[in-house]
C-alpha positions as CSV (number, residue, x, y, z in Angstrom):
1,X,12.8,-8.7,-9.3
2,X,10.4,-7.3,-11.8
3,X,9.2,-3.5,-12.2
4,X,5.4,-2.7,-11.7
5,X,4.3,0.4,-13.2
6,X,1.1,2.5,-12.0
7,X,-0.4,4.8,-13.4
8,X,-3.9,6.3,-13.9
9,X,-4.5,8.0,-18.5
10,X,-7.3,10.2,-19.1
11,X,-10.2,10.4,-15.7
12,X,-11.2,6.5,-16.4
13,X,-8.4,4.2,-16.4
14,X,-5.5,3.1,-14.3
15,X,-3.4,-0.1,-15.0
16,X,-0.2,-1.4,-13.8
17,X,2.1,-3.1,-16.4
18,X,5.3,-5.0,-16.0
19,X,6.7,-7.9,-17.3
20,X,4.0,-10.5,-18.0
21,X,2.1,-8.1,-16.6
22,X,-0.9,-5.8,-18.2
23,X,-3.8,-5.1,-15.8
24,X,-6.2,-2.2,-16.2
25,X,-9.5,-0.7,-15.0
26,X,-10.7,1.3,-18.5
27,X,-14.6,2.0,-16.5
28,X,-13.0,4.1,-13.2
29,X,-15.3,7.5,-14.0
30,X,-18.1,5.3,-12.3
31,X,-16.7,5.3,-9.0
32,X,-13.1,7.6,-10.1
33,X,-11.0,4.8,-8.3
34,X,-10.1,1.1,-8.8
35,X,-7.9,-1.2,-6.4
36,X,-5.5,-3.5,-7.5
37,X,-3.9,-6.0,-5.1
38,X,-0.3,-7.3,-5.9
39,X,0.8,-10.8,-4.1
40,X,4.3,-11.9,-3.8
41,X,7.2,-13.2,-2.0
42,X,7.3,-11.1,1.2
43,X,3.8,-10.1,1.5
44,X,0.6,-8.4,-0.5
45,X,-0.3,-4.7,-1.3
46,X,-3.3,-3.0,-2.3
47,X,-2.9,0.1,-5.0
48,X,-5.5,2.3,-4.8
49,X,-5.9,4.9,-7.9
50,X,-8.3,7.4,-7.8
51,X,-9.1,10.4,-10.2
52,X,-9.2,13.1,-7.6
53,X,-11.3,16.4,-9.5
54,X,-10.8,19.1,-7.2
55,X,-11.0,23.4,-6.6
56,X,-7.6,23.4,-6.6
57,X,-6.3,20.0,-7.6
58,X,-7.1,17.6,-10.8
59,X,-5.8,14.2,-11.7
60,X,-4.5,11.0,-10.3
61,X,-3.9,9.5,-6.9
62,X,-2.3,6.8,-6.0
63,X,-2.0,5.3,-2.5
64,X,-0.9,1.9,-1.3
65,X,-1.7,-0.2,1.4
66,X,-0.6,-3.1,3.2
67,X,-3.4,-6.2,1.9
68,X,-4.1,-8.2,5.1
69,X,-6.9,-10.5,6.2
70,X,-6.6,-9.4,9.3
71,X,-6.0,-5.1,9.4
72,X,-3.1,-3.7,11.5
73,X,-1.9,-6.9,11.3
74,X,0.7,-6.8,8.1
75,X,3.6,-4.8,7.6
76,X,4.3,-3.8,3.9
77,X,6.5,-5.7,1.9
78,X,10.1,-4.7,2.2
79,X,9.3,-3.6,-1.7
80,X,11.7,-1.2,-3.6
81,X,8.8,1.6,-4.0
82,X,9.4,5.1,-5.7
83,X,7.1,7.7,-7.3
84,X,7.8,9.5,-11.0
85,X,6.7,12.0,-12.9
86,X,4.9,10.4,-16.0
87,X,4.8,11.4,-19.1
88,X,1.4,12.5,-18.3
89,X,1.7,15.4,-16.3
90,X,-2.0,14.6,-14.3
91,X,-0.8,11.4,-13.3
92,X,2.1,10.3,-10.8
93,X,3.8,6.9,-12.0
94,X,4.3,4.6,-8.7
95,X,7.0,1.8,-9.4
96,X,7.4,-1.2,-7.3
97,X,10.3,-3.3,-7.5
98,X,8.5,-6.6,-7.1
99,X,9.3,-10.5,-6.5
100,X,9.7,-12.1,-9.8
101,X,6.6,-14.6,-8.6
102,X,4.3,-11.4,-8.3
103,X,0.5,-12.0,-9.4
104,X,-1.1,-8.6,-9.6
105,X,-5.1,-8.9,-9.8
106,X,-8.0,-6.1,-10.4
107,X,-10.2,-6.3,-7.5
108,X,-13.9,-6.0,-8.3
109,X,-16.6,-3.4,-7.3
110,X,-19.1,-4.1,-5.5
111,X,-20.8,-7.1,-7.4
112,X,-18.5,-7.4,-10.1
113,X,-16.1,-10.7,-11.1
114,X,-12.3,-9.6,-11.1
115,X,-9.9,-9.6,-13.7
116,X,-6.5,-9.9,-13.5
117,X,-3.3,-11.9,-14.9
């Protein structure tokens, strides 16, 4: 098993790191949220963090998701899955205890080419 970290620095980029592992959206203000989808042994998962300004709230969110082709059809991953306080205090960490044959890839906006390791 490996550890994936998320976390969202500053109102413009969130990355998850591990190891062998360094993915990061450094343009979110244009659309304050990037998705990252993380494939392994045991299923896929979408991360979603968004930079959520509010009245009352400010800073990151981070939700995840089963990844399926087909919706309502995948059950998450029986992942080790845990939220943190980070050493930022407007940004939860999420931690995923992954499969060590995880591939973790930036999905693109709209028209844009993804990047990923």
């Amino acid at each position: 098993m490996k550890q994936l970290t998320f976390q969202g620095y500053s109102g413009d980029t969130f990355s998850c790191t591990g190891p062998g592992i360094d993915v990061d959206d450094d343009d979110c203000a244009r659309q304050t949220q990037c998705a990252i989808r993380v494939v392994g042994e045991g299923g896929s998962l979408l991360v979603i963090g968004q930079y959520v300004p509010h009245e009352m709230a400010s800073g990151w969110g981070i939700t995840v998701a089963p990844y399926a082709d087909e919706p309502d059809d995948e059950p998450m991953p029986d992942w080790p899955m845990r939220f943190v306080r980070g050493e930022r205090g407007y940004s939860p960490v999420l931690q995923i205890d992954a499969p060590d044959d995880v591939q973790v890839t930036l999905l693109p906006k709209g028209d844009e080419e993804a990047d990923g390791d």
